[in-house]
LUMPATOR-262223 format. One record per residue (C-alpha): residue number from 1; x, y, z. Coordinates in Angstrom, 3 decimals, always signed. Layout:
<tordo NUM, <X, Y, Z>> ...
// end
This chain:
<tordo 1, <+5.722, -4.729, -13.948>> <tordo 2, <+2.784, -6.372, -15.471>> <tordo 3, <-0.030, -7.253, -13.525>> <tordo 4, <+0.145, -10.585, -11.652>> <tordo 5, <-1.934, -13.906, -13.074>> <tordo 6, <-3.659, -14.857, -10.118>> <tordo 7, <-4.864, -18.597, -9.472>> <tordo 8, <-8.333, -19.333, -8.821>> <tordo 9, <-9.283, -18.712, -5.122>> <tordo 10, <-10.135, -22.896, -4.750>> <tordo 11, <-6.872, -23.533, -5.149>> <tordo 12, <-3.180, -24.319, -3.196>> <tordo 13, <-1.522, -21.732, -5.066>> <tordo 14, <-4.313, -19.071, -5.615>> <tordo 15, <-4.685, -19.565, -1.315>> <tordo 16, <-1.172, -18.863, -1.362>> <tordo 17, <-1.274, -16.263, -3.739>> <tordo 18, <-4.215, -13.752, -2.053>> <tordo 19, <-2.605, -14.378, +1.226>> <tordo 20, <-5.559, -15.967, +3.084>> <tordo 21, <-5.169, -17.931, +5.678>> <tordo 22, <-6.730, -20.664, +4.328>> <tordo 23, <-3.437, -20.868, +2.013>> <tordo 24, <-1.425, -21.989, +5.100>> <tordo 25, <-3.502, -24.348, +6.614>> <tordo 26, <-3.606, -25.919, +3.307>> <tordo 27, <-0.509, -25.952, +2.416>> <tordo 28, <+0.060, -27.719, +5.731>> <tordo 29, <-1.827, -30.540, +4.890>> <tordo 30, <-0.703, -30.759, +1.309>> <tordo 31, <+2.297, -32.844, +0.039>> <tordo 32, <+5.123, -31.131, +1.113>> <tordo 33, <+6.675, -30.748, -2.920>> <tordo 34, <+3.477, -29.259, -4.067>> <tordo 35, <+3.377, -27.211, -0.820>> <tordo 36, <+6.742, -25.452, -1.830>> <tordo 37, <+6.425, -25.736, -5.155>> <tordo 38, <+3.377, -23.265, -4.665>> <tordo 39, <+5.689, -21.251, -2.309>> <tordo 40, <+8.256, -20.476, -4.292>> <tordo 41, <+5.614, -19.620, -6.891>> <tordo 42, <+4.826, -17.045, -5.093>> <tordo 43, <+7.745, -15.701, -3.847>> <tordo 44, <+9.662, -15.628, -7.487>> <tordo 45, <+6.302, -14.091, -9.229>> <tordo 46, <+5.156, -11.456, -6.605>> <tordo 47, <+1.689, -11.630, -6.672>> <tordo 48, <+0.587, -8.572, -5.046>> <tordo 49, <-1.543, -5.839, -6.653>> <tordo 50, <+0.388, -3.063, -5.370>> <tordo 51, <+4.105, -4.778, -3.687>> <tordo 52, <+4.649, -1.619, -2.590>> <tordo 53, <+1.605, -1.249, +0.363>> <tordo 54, <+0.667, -5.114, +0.851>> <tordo 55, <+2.301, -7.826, +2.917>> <tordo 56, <+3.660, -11.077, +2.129>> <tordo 57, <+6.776, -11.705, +2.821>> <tordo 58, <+6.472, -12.444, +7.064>> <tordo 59, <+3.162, -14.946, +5.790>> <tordo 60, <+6.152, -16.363, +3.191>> <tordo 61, <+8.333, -16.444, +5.861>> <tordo 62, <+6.712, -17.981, +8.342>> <tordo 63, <+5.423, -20.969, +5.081>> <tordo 64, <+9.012, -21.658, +4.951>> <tordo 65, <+9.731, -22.726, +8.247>> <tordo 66, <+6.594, -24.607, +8.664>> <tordo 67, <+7.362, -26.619, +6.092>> <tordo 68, <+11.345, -26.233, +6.752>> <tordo 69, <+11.747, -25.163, +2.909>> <tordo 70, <+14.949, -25.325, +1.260>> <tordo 71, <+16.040, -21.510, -0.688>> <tordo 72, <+17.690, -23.289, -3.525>> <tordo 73, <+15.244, -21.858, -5.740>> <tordo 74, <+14.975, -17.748, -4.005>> <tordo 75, <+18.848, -18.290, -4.641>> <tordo 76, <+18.547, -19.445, -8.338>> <tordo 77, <+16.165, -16.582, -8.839>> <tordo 78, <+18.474, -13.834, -7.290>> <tordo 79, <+21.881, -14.936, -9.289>> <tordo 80, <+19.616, -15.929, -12.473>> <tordo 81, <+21.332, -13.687, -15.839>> <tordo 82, <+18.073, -11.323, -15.812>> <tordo 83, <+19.572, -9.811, -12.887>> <tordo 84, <+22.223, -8.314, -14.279>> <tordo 85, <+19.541, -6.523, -17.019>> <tordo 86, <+16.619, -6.060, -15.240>> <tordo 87, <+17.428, -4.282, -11.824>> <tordo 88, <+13.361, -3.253, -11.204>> <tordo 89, <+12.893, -3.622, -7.485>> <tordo 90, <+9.831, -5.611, -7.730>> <tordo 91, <+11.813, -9.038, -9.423>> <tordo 92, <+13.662, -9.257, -6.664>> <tordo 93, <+12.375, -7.132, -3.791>> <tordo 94, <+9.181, -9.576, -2.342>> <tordo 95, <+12.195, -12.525, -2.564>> <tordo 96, <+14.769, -10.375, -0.342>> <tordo 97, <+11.839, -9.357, +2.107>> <tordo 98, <+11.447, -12.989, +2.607>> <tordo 99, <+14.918, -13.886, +3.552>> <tordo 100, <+15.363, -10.674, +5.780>> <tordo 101, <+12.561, -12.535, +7.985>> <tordo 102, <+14.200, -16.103, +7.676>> <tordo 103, <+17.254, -14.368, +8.853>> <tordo 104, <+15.675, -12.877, +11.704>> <tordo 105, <+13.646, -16.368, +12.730>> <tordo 106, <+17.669, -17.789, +12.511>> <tordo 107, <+18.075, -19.116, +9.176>> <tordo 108, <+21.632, -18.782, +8.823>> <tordo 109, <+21.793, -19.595, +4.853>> <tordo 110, <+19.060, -16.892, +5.078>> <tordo 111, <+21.326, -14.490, +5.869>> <tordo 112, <+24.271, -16.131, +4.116>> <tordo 113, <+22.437, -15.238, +0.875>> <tordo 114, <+21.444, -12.079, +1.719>> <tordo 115, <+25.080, -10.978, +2.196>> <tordo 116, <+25.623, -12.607, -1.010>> <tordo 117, <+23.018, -10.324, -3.161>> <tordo 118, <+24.136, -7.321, -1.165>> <tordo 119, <+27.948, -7.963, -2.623>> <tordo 120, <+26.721, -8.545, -5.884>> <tordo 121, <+23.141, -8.154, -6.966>> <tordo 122, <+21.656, -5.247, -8.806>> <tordo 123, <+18.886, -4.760, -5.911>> <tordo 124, <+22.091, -4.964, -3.537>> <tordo 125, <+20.068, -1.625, -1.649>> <tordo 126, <+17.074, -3.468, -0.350>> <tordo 127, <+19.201, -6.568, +0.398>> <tordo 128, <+21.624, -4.049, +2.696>> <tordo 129, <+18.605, -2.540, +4.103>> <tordo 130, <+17.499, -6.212, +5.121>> <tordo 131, <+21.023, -6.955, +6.516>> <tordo 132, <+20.828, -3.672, +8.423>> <tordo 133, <+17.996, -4.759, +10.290>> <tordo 134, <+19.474, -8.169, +11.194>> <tordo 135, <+22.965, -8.212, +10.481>> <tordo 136, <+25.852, -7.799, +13.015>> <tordo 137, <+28.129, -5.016, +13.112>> <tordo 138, <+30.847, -7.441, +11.657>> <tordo 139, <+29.255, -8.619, +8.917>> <tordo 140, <+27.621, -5.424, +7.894>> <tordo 141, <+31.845, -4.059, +7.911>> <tordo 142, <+32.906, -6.841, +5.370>> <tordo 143, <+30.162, -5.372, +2.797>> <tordo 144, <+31.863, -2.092, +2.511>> <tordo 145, <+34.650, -2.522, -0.189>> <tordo 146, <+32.037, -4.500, -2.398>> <tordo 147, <+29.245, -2.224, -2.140>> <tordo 148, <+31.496, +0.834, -2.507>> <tordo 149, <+33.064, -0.737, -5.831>> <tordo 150, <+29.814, +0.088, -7.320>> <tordo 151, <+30.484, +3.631, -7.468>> <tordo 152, <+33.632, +4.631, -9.800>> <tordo 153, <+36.002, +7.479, -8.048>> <tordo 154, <+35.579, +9.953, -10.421>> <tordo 155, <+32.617, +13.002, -10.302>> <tordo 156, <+30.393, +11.305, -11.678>> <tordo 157, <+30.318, +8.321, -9.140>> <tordo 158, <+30.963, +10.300, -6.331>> <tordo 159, <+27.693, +12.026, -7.344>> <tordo 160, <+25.992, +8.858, -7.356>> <tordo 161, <+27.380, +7.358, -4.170>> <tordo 162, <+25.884, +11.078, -2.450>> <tordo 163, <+23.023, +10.518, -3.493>> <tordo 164, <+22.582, +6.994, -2.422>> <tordo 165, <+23.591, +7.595, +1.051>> <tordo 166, <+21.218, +10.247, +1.227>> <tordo 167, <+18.424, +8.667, +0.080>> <tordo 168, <+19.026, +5.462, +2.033>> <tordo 169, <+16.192, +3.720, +3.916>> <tordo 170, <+18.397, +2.054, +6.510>> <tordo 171, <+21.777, +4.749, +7.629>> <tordo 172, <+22.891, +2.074, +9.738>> <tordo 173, <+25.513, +0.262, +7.320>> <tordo 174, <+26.609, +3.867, +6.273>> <tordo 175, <+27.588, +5.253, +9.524>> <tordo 176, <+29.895, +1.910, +10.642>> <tordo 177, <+31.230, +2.603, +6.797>> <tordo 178, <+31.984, +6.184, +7.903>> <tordo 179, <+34.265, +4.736, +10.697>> <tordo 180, <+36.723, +2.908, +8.647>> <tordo 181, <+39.713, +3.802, +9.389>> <tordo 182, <+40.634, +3.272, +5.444>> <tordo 183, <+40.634, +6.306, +3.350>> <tordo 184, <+39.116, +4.340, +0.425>> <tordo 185, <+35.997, +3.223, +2.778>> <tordo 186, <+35.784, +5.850, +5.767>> <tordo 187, <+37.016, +9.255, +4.027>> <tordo 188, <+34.911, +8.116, +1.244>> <tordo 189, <+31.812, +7.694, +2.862>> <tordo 190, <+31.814, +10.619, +4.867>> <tordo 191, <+32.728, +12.889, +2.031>> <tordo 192, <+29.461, +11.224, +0.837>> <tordo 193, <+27.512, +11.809, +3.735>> <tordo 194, <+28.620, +15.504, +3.645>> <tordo 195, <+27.853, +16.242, -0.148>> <tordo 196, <+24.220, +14.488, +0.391>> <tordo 197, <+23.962, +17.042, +3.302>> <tordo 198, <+25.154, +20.004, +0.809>> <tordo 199, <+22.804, +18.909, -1.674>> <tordo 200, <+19.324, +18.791, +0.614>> <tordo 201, <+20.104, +22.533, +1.877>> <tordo 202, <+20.410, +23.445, -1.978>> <tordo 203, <+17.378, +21.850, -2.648>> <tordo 204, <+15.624, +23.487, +0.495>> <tordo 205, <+17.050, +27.057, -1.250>> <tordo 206, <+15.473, +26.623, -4.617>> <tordo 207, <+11.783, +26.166, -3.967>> <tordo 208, <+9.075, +25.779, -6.466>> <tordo 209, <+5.744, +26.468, -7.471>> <tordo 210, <+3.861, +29.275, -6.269>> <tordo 211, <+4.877, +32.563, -4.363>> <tordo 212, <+3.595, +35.247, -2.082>> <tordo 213, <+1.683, +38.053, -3.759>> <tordo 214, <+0.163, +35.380, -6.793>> <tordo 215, <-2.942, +36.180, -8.551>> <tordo 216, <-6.106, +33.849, -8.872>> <tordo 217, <-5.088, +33.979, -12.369>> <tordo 218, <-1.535, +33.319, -11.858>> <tordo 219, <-2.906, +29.857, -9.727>> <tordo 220, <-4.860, +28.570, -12.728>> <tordo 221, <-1.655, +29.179, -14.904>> <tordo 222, <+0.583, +27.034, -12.776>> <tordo 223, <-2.190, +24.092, -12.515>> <tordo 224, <-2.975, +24.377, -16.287>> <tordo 225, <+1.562, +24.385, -16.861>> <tordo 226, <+1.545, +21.263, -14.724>> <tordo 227, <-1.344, +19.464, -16.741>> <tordo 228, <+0.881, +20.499, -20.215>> <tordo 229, <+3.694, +18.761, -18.050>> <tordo 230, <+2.032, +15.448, -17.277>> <tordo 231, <+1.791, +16.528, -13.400>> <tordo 232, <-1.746, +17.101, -11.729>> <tordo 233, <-1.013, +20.267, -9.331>> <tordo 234, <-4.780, +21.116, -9.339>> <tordo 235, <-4.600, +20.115, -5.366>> <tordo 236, <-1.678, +22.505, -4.242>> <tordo 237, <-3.311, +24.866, -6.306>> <tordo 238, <-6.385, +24.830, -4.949>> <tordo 239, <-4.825, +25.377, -1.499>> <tordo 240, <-2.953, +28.209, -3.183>> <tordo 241, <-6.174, +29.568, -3.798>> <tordo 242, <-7.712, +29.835, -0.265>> <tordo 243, <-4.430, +31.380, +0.715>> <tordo 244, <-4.399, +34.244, -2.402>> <tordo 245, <-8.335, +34.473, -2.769>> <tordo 246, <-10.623, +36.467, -1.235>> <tordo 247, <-14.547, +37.070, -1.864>> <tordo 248, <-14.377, +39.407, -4.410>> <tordo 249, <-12.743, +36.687, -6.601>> <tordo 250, <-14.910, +34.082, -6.599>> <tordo 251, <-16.939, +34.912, -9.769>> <tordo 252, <-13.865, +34.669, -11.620>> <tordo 253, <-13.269, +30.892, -9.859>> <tordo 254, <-16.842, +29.844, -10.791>> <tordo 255, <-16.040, +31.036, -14.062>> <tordo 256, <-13.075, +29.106, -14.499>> <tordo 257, <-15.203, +25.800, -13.049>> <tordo 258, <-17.532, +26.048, -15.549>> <tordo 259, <-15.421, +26.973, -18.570>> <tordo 260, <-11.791, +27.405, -18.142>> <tordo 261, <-8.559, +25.694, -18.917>> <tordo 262, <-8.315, +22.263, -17.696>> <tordo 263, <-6.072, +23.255, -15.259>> <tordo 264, <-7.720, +25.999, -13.915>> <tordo 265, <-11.286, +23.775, -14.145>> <tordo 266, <-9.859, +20.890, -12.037>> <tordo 267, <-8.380, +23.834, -9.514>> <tordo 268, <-11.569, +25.967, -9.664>> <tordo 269, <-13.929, +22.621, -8.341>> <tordo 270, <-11.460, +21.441, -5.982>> <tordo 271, <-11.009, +24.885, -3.983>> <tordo 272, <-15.038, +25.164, -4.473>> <tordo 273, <-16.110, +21.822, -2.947>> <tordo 274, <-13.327, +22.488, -0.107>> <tordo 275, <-15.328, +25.957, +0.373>> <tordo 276, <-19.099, +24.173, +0.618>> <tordo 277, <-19.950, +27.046, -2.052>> <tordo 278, <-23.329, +26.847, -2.381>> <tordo 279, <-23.145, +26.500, -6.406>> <tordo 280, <-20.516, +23.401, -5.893>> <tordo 281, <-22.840, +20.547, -6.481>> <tordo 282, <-24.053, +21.956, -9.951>> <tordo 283, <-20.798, +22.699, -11.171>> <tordo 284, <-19.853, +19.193, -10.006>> <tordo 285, <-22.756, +17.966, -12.279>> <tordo 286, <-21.954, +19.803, -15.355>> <tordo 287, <-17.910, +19.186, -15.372>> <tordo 288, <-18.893, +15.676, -15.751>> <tordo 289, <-21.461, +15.520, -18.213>> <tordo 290, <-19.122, +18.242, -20.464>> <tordo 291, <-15.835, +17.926, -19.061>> <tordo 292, <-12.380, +15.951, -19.758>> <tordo 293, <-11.440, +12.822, -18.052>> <tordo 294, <-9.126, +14.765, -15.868>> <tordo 295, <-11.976, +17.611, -15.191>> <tordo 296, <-14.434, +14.434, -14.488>> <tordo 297, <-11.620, +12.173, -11.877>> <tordo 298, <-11.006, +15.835, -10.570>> <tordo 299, <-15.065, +16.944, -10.082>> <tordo 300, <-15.586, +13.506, -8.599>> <tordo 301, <-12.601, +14.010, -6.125>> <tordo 302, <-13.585, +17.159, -4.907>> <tordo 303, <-17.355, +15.828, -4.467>> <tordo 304, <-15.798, +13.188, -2.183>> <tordo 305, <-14.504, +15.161, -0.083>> <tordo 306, <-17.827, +17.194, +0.641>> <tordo 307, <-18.824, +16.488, +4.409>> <tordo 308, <-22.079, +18.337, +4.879>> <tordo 309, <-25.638, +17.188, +4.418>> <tordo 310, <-26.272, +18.650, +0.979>> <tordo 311, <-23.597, +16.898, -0.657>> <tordo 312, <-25.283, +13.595, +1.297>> <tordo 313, <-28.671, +14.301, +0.338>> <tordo 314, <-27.534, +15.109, -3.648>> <tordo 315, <-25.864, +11.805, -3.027>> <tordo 316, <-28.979, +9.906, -2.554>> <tordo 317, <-30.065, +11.605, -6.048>> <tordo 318, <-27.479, +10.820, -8.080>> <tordo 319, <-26.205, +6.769, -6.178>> <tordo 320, <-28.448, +5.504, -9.366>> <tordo 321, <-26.572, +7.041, -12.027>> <tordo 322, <-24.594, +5.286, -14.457>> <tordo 323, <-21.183, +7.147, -14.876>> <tordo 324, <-18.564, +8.122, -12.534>> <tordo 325, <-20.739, +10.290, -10.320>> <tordo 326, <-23.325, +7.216, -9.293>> <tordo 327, <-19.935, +5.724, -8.508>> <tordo 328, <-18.932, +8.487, -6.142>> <tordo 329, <-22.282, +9.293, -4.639>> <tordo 330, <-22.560, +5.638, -3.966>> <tordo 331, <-19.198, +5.642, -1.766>> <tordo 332, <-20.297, +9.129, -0.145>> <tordo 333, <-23.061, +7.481, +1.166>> <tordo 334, <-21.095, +4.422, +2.243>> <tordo 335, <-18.847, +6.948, +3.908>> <tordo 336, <-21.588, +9.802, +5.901>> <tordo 337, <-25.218, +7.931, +4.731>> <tordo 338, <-27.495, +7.178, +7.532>> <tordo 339, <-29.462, +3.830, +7.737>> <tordo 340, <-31.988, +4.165, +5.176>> <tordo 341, <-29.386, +4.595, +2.599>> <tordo 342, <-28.506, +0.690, +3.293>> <tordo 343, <-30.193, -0.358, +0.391>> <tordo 344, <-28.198, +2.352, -1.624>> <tordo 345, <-25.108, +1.374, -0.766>> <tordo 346, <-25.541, -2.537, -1.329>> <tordo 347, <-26.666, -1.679, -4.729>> <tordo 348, <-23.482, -0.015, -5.256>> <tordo 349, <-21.625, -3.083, -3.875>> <tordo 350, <-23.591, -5.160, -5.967>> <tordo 351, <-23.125, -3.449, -8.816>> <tordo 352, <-19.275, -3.258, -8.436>> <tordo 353, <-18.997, -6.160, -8.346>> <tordo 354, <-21.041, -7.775, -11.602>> <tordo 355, <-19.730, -4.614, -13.761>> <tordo 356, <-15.441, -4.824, -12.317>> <tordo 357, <-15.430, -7.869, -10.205>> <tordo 358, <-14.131, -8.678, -6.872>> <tordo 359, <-11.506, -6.174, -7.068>> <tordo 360, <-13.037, -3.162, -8.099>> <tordo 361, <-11.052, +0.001, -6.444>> <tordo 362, <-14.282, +1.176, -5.594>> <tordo 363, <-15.286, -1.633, -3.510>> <tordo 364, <-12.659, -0.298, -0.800>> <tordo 365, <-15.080, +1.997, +0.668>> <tordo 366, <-18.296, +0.699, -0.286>> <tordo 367, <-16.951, -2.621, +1.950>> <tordo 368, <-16.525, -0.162, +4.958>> <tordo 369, <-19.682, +1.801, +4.700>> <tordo 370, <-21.298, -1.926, +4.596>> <tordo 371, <-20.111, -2.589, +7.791>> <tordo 372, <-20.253, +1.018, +9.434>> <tordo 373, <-24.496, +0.501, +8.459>> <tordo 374, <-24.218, -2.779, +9.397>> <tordo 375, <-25.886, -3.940, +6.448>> <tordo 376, <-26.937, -7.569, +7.312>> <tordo 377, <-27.907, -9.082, +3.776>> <tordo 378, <-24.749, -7.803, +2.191>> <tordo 379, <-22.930, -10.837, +3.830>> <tordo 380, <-22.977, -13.054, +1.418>> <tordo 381, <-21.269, -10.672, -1.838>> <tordo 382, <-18.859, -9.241, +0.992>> <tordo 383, <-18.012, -13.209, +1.723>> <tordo 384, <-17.478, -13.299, -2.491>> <tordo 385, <-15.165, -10.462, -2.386>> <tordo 386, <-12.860, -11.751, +0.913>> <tordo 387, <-12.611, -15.443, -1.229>> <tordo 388, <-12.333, -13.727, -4.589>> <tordo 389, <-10.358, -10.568, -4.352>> <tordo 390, <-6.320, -10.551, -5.152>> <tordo 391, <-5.790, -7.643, -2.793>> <tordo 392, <-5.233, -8.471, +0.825>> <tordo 393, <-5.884, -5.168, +1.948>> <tordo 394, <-9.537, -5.352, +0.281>> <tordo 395, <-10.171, -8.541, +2.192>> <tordo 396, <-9.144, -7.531, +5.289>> <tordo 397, <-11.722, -4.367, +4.352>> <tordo 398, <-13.971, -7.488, +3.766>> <tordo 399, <-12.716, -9.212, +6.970>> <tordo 400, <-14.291, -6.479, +8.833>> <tordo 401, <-17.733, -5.912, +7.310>> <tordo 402, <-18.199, -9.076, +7.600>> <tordo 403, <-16.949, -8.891, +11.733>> <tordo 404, <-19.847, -6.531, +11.610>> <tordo 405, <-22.946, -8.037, +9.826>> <tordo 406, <-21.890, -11.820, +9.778>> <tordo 407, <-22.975, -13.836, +13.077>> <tordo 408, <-21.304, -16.931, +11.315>> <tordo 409, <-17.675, -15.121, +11.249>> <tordo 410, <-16.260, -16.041, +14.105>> <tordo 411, <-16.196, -19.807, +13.504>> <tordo 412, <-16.184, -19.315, +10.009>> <tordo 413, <-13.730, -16.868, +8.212>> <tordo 414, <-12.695, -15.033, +11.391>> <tordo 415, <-10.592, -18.336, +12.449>> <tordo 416, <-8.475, -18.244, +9.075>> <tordo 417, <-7.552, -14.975, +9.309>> <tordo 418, <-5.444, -15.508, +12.423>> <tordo 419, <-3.068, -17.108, +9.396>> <tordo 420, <-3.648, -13.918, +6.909>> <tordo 421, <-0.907, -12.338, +5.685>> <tordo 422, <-2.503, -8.703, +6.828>> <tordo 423, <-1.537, -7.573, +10.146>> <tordo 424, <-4.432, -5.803, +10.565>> <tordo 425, <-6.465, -8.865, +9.614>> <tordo 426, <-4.974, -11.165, +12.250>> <tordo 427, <-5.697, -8.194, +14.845>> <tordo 428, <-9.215, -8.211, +13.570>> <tordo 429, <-9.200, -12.279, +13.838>> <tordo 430, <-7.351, -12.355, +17.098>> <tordo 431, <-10.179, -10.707, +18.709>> <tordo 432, <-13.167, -11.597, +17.391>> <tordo 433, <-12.236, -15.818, +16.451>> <tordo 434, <-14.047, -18.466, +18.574>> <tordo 435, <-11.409, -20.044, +20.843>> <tordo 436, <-13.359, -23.137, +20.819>> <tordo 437, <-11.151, -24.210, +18.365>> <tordo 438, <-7.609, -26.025, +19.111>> <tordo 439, <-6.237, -24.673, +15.889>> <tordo 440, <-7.285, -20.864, +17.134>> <tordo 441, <-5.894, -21.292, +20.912>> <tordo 442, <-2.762, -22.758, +19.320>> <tordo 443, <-1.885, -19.952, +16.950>> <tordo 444, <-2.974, -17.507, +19.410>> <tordo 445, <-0.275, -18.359, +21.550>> <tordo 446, <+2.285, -18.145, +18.657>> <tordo 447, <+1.336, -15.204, +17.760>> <tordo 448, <+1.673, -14.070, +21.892>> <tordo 449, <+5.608, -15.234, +21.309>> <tordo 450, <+6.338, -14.817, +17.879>> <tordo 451, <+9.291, -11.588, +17.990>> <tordo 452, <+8.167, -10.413, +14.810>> <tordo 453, <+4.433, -10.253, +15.144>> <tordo 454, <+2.810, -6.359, +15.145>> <tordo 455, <+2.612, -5.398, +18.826>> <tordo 456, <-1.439, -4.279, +18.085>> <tordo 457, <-1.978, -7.746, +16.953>> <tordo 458, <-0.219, -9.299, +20.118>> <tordo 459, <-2.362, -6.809, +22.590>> <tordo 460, <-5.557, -8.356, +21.073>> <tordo 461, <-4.036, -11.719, +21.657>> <tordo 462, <-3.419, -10.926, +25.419>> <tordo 463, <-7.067, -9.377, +25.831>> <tordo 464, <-8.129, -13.142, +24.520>> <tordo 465, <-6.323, -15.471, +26.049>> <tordo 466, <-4.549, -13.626, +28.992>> <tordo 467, <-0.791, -14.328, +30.013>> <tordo 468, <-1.913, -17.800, +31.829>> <tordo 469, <-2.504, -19.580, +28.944>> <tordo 470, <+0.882, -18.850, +27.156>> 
// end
């Protein structure tokens, strides 16, 4: 999937688009056909940096019922002739999510369509995971034959249809399906159930990687096998290590960090830095003036993960640097620095942010260590990565700096993100927002009733607004 054209942030549809609050309240006041023209927008062209971690489909969901939106076009998009090629999850995955919500507010062509998909889409799996959250036992039943004429009854398809029901995210479609009463539904789907059974035991029987009685060599081996493979193992090896090293072999590990294989390099600093060996932090040094782009993301890593002060205070040395280390020492500080590395830290922000822009993977923990310091004058660039950024996680990172250094967030910010698409974010919002607005004491109180809200974010409704005012 290719990365998502994002609208500016001023806008209907680059509101709607980031998930901000903002993009409801808008959307609200806009004409209605622009309103769900933007909608659908967004729904058919998933916008999300990563659809697999961030939310949008219950702030979708919860769009289309303000505005009491029609699904002609989610349905166009499902049955369009590129399903039948292109059967990637994320075409069609943010689209289902939204109906499975409709469906649950008591959309019935909601769920009319989602049986639909299930019966004949190529992403039929997440739309039967949807309907096994909200469908009745009845209706769930009548998907059976079509779902199961998916899988031809020879090996080959009984293979397949094993492996699905073992690897399914919701088992509760499967196990009415294993009641049937019909042979070519019941019998089926058990012998299923049992052969996906078989087949995790195997698995469980034929373990790889490393094994009792390995060397320190035999360790860098495996990592430098998996590096000729494509796979970084240079973590479980470097836990292999601290299980099969002992004192006596560390010369040959510091060896290895300074000089050896890649594999064995990336394994050698990791196991190091999770020791605090006292030569750590100039091996860390070296490997990224001299080594690879896997030795320098791997030297980095394990430098991140140092806890004590000597890894803080070579921090402080090294935040200024240009490369990948002033990166990292940067976020170490925003992560164990003290208050006179505030100045540090919103250089790093600052810096971020002019050199990779609002969205700068870095910027995820500088924005916390902003707000753990309490950094005051970094309020206004955190406000210019909560309006800029396309990830909603990052803003609600954003959301909560700001909580902590920005007197003007309550009334300001902290009142749209009751609407953000981020439960999290509304939890945040819900306790911190100014109630001297209608708009907050209203949506409060939806929030209090609404069945699919996060339980956290109802609890900090109730410590606002107490069961009285519901």
């Amino acid at each position: 999937m290719f990365d998502p054209v994002i609208a500016p942030s001023g806008t209907l549809l680059g509101l709607l688009q980031r998930g901000r609050g903002d993009g409801t309240l808008h959307a609200l006041t806009a004409p209605r056909p622009e309103a769900l023209a933007a909608l659908n927008h967004c729904v058919l062209r998933d916008p999300r940096h990563d659809w697999q971690v961030e939310n949008r489909s219950l702030y979708y969901a919860r769009l289309y019922l303000d505005l009491n939106g029609e699904l002609d076009a989610i349905e166009a998009h499902l049955f369009a002739p590129e399903d039948v090629v292109d059967d990637d999850e994320s075409r069609t995955g943010l689209a289902l999510s939204v109906l499975g919500h409709l469906a649950s507010y008591g959309r019935r062509d909601a769920l009319v369509l989602l049986r639909r998909y299930a019966a004949q889409g190529s992403n039929w799996a997440w739309a039967l995971d949807e309907l096994a959250l909200r469908d009745d036992d009845a209706g769930l039943r009548a998907l059976a034959v079509p779902v199961l004429a998916r899988f031809p009854a020879d090996a080959e398809g009984e293979a397949e249809l094993a492996a699905v029901v073992r690897d399914a995210f919701e088992p509760r479609p499967w196990r009415l399906w294993a009641e049937d009463s019909r042979a070519s539904v019941g019998t089926r789907v058990r012998a299923a159930q049992e052969a996906g059974c078989f087949d995790r035991w195997q698995r469980q029987m034929r373990p790889a990687g490393p094994r009792p009685g390995w060397s320190v060599q035999a360790v860098f081996e495996w990592a430098q096998q998996g590096i000729e493979r494509g796979v970084a193992l240079h973590v479980p090896a470097a836990r292999c290590l601290s299980a099969v090293a002992g004192p006596e072999d560390r010369a040959e590990i510091v060896r290895a960090a300074q000089d050896g294989s890649e594999g064995a390099r990336c394994t050698a600093l990791r196991y190091l830095a999770d020791t605090d060996d006292p030569d750590v932090l100039d091996l860390v040094e070296a490997a990224v003036v001299t080594g690879s782009a896997p030795v320098v993301e791997a030297a980095v890593e394990a430098f991140e993960r140092m806890r004590g002060p000597a890894a803080v205070e070579r921090a402080r040395g090294w935040a200024r640097r240009p490369d990948p280390l002033g990166a990292a020492a940067g976020r170490v500080l925003a992560c164990r620095g003290g208050a006179k590395d505030s100045d540090l830290v919103l250089g790093a922000i600052r810096e971020a942010v002019r050199g990779e822009g609002p969205d700068a993977p870095t910027l995820w923990t500088l924005v916390d260590g902003a707000g753990r310091l309490g950094i005051g004058c970094a309020a206004p660039v955190l406000r210019h990565v909560y309006r800029e950024t396309g990830s909603s996680h990052l803003r609600g990172r954003a959301a909560r700096a700001l909580a902590a250094t920005d007197p003007s967030f309550p009334s300001g910010f902290g009142v749209e993100c009751l609407w953000d698409c981020e439960e999290t974010t509304r939890e945040l919002a819900a306790r911190h927002a100014e109630t001297g607005d209608t708009r907050v004491v209203e949506q409060l109180r939806r929030l209090a009733s609404d069945p699919a809200e996060e339980a956290e974010v109802q609890t900090a409704v109730r410590s606002r607004i107490g069961p009285e005012a519901m």
